[in-house]
N, C-alpha and C positions, 0 to 999 in steps of 0.2 A: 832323738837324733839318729840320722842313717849314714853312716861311712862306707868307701867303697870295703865289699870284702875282701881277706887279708889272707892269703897262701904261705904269708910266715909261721914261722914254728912262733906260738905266744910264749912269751917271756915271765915266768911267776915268779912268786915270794910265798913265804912260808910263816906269820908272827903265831910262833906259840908252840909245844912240843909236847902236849899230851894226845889231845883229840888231833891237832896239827898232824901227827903221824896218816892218819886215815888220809889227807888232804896230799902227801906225799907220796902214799902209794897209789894214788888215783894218778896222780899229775905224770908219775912215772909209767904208765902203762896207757900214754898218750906219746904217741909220734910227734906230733905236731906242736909238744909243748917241750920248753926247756926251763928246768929248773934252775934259777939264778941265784937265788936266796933263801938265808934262815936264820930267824932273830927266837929268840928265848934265854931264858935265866939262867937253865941250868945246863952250865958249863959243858960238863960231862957228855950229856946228852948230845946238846948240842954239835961238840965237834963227834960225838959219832955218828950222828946221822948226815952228817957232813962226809962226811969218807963213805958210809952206805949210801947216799944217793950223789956224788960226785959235785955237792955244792959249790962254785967258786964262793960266793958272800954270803961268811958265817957272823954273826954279828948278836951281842945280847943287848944292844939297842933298837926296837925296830924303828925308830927316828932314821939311825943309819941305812936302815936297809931299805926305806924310804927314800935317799936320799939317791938309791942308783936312779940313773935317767935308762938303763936299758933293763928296768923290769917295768913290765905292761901292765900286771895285774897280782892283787893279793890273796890269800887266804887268812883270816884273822879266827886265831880260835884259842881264846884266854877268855881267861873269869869275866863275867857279866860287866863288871863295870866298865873296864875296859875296852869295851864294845864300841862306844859311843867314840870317845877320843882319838883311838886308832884309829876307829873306821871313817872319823873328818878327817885327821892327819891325812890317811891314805888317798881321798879322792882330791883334797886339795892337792896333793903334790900328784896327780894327776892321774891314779892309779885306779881302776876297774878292782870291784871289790867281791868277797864272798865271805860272809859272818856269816860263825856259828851261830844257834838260834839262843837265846831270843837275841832278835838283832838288837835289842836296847833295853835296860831295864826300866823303862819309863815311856809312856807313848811321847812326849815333850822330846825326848832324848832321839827315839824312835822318828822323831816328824824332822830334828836336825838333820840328822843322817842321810836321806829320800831328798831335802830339800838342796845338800850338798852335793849330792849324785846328779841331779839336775840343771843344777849349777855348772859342776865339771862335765858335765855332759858323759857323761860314766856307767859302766854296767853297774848295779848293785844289788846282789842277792843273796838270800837269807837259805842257809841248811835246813831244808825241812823234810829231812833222808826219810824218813818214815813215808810218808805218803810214795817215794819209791819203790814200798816193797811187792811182790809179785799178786798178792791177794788182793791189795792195793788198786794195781792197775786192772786185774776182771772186774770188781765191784763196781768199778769206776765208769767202764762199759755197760754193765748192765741198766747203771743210775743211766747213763748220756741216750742209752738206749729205749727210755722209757718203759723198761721191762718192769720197774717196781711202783708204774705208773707216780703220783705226785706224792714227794715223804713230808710227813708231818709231823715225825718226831725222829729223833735222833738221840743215843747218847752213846757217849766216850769215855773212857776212862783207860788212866793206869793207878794202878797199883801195886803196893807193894807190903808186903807184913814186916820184915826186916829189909831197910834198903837208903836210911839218913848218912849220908856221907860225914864224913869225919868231923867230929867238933874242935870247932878251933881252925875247921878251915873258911876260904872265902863264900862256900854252900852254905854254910849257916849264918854268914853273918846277912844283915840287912841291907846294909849298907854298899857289902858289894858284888849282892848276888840280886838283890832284888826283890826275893822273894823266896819261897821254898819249891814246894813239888806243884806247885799252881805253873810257877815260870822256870820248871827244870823241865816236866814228866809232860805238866798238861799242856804247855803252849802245843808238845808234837800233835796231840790227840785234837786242840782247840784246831789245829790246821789239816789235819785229815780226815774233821769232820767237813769242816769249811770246805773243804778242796774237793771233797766227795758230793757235795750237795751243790759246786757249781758255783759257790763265793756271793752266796747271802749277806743281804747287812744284818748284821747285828745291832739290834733297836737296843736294847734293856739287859740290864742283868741283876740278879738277885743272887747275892753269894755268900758262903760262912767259914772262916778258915777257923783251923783248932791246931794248940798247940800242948798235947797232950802226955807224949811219950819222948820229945825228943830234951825239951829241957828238967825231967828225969832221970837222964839217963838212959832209956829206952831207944829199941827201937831202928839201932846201927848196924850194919852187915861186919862191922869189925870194932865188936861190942867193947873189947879192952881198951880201945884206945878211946872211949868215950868215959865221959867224969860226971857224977851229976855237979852242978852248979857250973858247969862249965856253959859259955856265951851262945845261947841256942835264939836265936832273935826271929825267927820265923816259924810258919805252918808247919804243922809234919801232916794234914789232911785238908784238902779247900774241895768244895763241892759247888756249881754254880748252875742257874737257869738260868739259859740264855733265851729268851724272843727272838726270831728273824721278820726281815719284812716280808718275807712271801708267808708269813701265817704259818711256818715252821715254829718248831723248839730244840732245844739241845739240851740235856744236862751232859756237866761236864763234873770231872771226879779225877782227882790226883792225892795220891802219898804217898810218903815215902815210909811209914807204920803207921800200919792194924792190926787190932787184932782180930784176922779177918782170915779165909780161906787162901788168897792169893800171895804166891811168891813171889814173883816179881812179873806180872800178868798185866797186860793190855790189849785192848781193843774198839770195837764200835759196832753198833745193831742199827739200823737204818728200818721203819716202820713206812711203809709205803701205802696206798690204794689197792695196787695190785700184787704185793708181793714186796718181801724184806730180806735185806742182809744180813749177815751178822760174820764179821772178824774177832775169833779169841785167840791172841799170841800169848803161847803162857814162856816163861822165862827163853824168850826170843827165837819160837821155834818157827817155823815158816813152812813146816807141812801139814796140810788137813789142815787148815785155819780157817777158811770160809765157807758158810753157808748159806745156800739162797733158800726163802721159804716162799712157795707159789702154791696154785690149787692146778692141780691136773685132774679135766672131766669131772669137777667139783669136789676133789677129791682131793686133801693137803698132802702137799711133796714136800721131799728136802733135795739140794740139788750140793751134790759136795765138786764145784771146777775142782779140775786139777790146776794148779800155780805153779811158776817156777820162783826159782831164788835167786833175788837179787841183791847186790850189793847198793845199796840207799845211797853210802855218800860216793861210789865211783858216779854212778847216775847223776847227781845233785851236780857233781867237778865237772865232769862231758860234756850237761848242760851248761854251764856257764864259760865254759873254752868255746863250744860252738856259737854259741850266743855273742859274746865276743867277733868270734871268725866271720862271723856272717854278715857283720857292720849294720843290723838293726839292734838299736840300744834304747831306744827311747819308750818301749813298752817293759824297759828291767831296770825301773829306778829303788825296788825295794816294799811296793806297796803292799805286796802281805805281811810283808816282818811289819808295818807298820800297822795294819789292821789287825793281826792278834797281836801288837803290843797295846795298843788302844783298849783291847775286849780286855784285857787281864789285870792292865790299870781302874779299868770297874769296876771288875772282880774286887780287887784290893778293898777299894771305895766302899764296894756295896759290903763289901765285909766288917770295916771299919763302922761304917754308918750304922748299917744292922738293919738295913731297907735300899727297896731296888731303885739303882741307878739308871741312868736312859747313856747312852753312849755321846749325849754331847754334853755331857761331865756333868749336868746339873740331876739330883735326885728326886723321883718320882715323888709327888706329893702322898 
């Protein structure tokens, strides 16, 4: 769908008040936008950031804060489950949407979503701030440039040695998170590989999650407040091979403990024809992170750009305000939040199984 474009200030909402914060200081350092709205649990919070960013509709229902006809568009940033439900609430009652990732904890879940956007004829897009960051967009040039001629392999990972979020909360449960560091860490890494190689299909996957150190006891950045026997229902490590159709591969690698070198470390190496990349972020640094490897005069280089630093989700907000403004909507129905929630649903599969899945849900023979 294309509307005429809109020289009004957009009108937002705000469901959620942990990661919600980041969504507020983007929207507030936007002219063109005015904060309407803010739904969340906790009371507290809630009406203070209501005085700090001059909310008139403060509300711990977001049904209600749904219910204004003069907010345009949401930000949704609560626990996984909750993904799916606000994020149909919000487009049926007519609202332009932006969830945190993973946009659904189930690709089923994920295909509702895209098909409601569709429906209400609505923006709808998925946080995926990491492929914002400044090393990010050079790599990104080099790949579109043909400087690393065609890549044939690829892999991503984060990791973490101590880094399982609190037990007893909704991260570990199954039920309403989804998953562990496959659908916390790695969907970022599954989409800035994808987004670096130019949005390959994903054929097949072969995957294995372990759960090793966190129903232990192990394994927590805030070790005390972990118990062994306490409800740990997911991964603390998933590692997967993906196929692409263009005769690519990916391995993909998430946890939240190992016992392993890395403290809370991610990135991605890109293997090319003529030359490869390689991003190491070690606990979220953004300098000196990328390297290009080429041959000068037959002779192997390293090539260190210089990057600037970017903030991921002001970037992620911008885009989805002007996106809006500009009244072409019909190419932002959601469809990567819904292609890596599909790849991660295999994942799950092929881990369950213990043999590789093909991406249209039936298992390789």
């Amino acid at each position: 769908m294309t509307t005429a474009p809109s020289n009004q200030p957009l009108r937002v909402g705000v469901i959620g008040l942990g990661v919600g914060l980041a969504h507020l200081k983007a929207y507030a350092k936007m002219p063109d936008v005015q904060i309407m709205g803010l739904a969340g649990i906790e009371d507290d919070r809630r009406v203070q950031l209501g005085e700090d960013y001059n909310i008139p509709y403060l509300h711990r229902d977001y049904a209600e804060l749904l219910a204004h006809d003069d907010i345009d568009a949401v930000s949704i940033a609560v626990p996984n489950a909750l993904h799916a439900p606000i994020s149909l609430a919000a487009l049926n009652a007519g609202k332009h949407v932006l969830c945190e990732k993973p946009l659904a904890r189930t690709g089923p879940e994920a295909e509702q979503i895209v098909q409601a956007a569709v429906q209400a004829k609505r923006v709808l897009q998925t946080v995926f701030n990491h492929r914002r960051r400044g090393d990010v967009e050079v790599l990104k040039r080099y790949v579109d440039q043909g400087s690393l001629g065609r890549i044939y392999h690829t892999k991503a990972s984060w990791m973490r040695r101590r880094g399982i979020p609190s037990l007893g909360s909704w991260f570990t449960n199954k039920e309403l998170a989804g998953g562990g560091p496959l659908i916390d860490l790695g969907v970022h890494m599954l989409d800035m590989a994808l987004y670096l190689l130019g949005e390959p299909t994903a054929l097949a996957v072969s995957a294995a999650t372990y759960a090793e150190l966190g129903p232990r006891g192990r394994g927590a950045d805030n070790a005390g407040k972990q118990q062994v026997g306490s409800n740990y229902e997911v991964e603390d490590l998933a590692t997967a091979f993906i196929r692409l159709a263009d005769g690519g591969t990916l391995l993909l690698e998430a946890s939240w403990a190992t016992h392993g070198s890395a403290a809370d470390d991610y990135g991605v190496t890109l293997y090319g024809t003529e030359g490869g990349g390689e991003i190491k972020v070690k606990n979220y640094s953004w300098e000196d992170t990328l390297r290009i490897y080429t041959d000068v005069a037959d002779v192997p280089a390293e090539i260190r750009p210089e990057v600037r630093k970017v903030d991921g989700h002001l970037a992620v907000v911008r885009d989805f305000v002007q996106t809006i403004q500009s009244g072409n909507w019909s190419a932002h129905i959601g469809t990567e939040g819904l292609q890596r929630a599909r790849i991660i649903d295999a994942c799950y599969q092929s881990a369950q199984q213990g043999r590789e899945v093909l991406l249209s849900g039936t298992a390789s023979s």
